[in-house]
N, C-alpha and C positions, 0 to 999 in steps of 0.2 A: 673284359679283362684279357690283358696278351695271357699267353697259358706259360711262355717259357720268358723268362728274362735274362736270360744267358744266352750271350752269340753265339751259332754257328758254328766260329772257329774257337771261341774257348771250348767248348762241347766235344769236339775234334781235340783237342789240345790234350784234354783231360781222358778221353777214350785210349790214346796213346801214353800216357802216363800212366796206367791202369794194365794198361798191356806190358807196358817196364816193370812195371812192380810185378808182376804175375811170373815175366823171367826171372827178374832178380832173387824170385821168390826160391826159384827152380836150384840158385847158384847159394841157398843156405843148405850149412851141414844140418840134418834134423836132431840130432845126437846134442846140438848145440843150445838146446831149449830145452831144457828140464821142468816140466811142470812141477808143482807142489799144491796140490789143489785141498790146502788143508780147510774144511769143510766150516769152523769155527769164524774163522778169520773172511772167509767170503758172506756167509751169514750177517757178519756185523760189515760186508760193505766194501771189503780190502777185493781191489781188481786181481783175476789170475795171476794176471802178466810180472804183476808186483812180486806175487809171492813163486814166481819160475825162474830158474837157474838158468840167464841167457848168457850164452859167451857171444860178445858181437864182435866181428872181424872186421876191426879200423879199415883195412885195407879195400875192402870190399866195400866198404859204407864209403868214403873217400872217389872210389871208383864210380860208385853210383851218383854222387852227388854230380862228378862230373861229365856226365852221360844224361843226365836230367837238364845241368847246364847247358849243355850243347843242344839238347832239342828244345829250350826255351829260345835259344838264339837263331835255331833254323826256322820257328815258328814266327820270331819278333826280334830282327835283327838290329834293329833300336835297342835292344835292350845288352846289347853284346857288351857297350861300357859300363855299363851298373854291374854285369856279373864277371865281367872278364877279372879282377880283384878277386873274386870267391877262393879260387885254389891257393892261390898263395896264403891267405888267411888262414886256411884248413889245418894247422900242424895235427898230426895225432891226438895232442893234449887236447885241443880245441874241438875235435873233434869226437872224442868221449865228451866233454864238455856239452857238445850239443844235442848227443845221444840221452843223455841224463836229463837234459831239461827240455827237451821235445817228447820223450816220455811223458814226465809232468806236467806238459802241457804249458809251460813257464813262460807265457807269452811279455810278460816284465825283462825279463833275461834278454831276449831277442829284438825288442824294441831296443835296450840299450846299447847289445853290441851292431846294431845298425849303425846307430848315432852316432857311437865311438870309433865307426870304418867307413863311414860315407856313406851308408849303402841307403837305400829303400827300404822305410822300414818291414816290405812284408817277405821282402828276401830270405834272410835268414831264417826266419820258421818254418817258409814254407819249403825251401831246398833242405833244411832236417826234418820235417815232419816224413816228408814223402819219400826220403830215405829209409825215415828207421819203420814205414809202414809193413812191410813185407818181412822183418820179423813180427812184429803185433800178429799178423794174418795167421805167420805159420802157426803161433801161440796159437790161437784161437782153433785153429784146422783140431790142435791133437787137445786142445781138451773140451772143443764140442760136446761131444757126446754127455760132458758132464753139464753142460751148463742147461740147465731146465726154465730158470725164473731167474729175474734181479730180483736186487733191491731196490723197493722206492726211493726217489734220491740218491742212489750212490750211480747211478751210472750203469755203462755195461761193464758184465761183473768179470769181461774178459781184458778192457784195457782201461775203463773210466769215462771213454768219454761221455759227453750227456746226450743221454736217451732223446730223439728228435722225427723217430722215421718208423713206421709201421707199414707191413702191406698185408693184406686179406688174400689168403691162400684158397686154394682149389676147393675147398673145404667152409669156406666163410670163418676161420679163423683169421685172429689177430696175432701177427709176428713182427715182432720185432728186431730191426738190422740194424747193425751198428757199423755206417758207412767207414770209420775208421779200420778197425780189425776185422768187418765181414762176420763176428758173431752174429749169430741169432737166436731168439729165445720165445715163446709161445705166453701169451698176456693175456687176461681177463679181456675179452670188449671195453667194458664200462669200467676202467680203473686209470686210475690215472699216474702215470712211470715216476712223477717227479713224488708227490704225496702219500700216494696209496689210494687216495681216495676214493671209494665204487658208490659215491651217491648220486643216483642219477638224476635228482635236482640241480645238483652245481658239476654235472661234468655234460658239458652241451658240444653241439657240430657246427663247424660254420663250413658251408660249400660254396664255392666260387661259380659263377655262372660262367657256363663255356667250359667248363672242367668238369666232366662226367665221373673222372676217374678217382679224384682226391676228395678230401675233405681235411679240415682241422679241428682234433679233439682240443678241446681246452676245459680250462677244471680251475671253479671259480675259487674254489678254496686256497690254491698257491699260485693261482695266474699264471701257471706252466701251460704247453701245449703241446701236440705230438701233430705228426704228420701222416695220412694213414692213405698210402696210394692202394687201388682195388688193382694187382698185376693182371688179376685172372683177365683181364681185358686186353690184356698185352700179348703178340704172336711171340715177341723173342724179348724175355725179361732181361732187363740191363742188374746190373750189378748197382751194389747198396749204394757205391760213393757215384755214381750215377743218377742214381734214380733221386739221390739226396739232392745232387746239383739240378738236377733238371726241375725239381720239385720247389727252386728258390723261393718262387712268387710265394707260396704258401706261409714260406718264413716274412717274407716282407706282409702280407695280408696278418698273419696273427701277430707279428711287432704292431703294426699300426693300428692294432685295435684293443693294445694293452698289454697282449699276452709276450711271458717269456720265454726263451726255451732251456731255462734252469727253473723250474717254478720254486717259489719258497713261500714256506707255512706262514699263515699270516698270524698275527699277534692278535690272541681275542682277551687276551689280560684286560 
């Protein structure tokens, strides 16, 4: 089996995006992210990010988009008439518009305003997801220290997204990254992120020959799956939304064998 399914220059593409975000990150007020880590409300599942007081600066997110634009076009200048449109479309309004529903993850949303602009439809989400990342990150940065455990099923409990990526620390512990916002959070081994599940009859490994490093949990009870890379083997640890990209095949190996990477409870009525 190939180990990596992702070229080269995407790999590069996304190293450089990761790097953007990491300034971009440098050019938020912190003053500007109010956490509210009411303890009730996380419990039953509600993401941090939800409940913190973020002022986002249009201007700044606006600026980003268009600096993101630019390196997609130095990278693949094919692509310069698909996004050359972008900025114009952008008004303020539109652009809290996208803030809100890349939040939410509203991938409905962004399908349709492709449709209704010409564009591609993976455009638009993914030039607002990768904007408004670097506030999610800074979220995450200031209430680490609080975040110990999810909730099965709800995601990570700093932005939502679904739980997909584990790596095995210095330690033979199980942690969990959440390539979106860069949370992490420390997991039972044998439990399973989307159900709870800890029975180790129906939570099994599948390893990939030629891949020393990975393996995938899957948990026959909600047909969900995790990804669990060993870093300790690694001289220079790549970052979550790295390791997640590089980690594709993993995802294409537990899709084609049933698994999901949302698992849901099955019906034993």
């Amino acid at each position: 089996m190939i180990k990596s399914v992702v070229s080269k220059e995407y790999q590069e593409l996304q190293k450089e995006i990761v790097l953007l975000q990491d300034k971009w990150k440098q050019q938020i007020n912190p003053e500007t992210i109010r956490p509210n880590l009411d303890k009730a409300a996380m419990e039953a599942g509600v993401p941090a990010a939800a409940l913190s007081a973020i002022d986002f600066e249009i201007s700044l997110y606006l600026q980003w988009i268009e600096e993101i634009n630019a390196m997609l076009i130095i990278n693949n200048p094919e692509l310069e008439p698909k996004l050359a449109s972008i900025i114009s479309l952008l008004t303020e309004e539109v652009a809290i518009r996208w803030i809100e529903e890349a939040f939410s993850s509203n991938h409905v949303y962004f399908v349709k305003f492709a449709e209704e602009n010409g564009l591609e439809e993976w455009i638009p989400q993914f030039l607002a997801e990768t904007a408004l990342r670097p506030y999610l990150q800074l979220t995450a940065e200031k209430v680490q220290d609080e975040i110990t455990h999810a909730i099965p099923g709800a995601g990570c409990p700093v932005c939502g997204e679904p739980v997909r990526l584990a790596s095995l620390n210095e330690d033979g512990r199980k942690v969990i990254h959440c390539p979106r916002c860069l949370a992490h959070w420390n997991a039972k081994r044998l439990e399973c992120a989307h159900c709870g599940n800890e029975d180790h009859k129906t939570i099994e490994f599948i390893t990939i020959e030629g891949d020393a490093v990975s393996q995938i949990q899957v948990c026959e009870e909600c047909n969900g799956y995790i990804k669990i890379i060993d870093t300790r083997q690694y001289i220079e640890k790549p970052s979550a939304a790295l390791l997640d990209l590089n980690s594709i095949h993993l995802d294409f190996v537990a899709q084609e064998n049933g698994y999901n990477a949302v698992g849901v409870k099955k019906d034993t009525h």
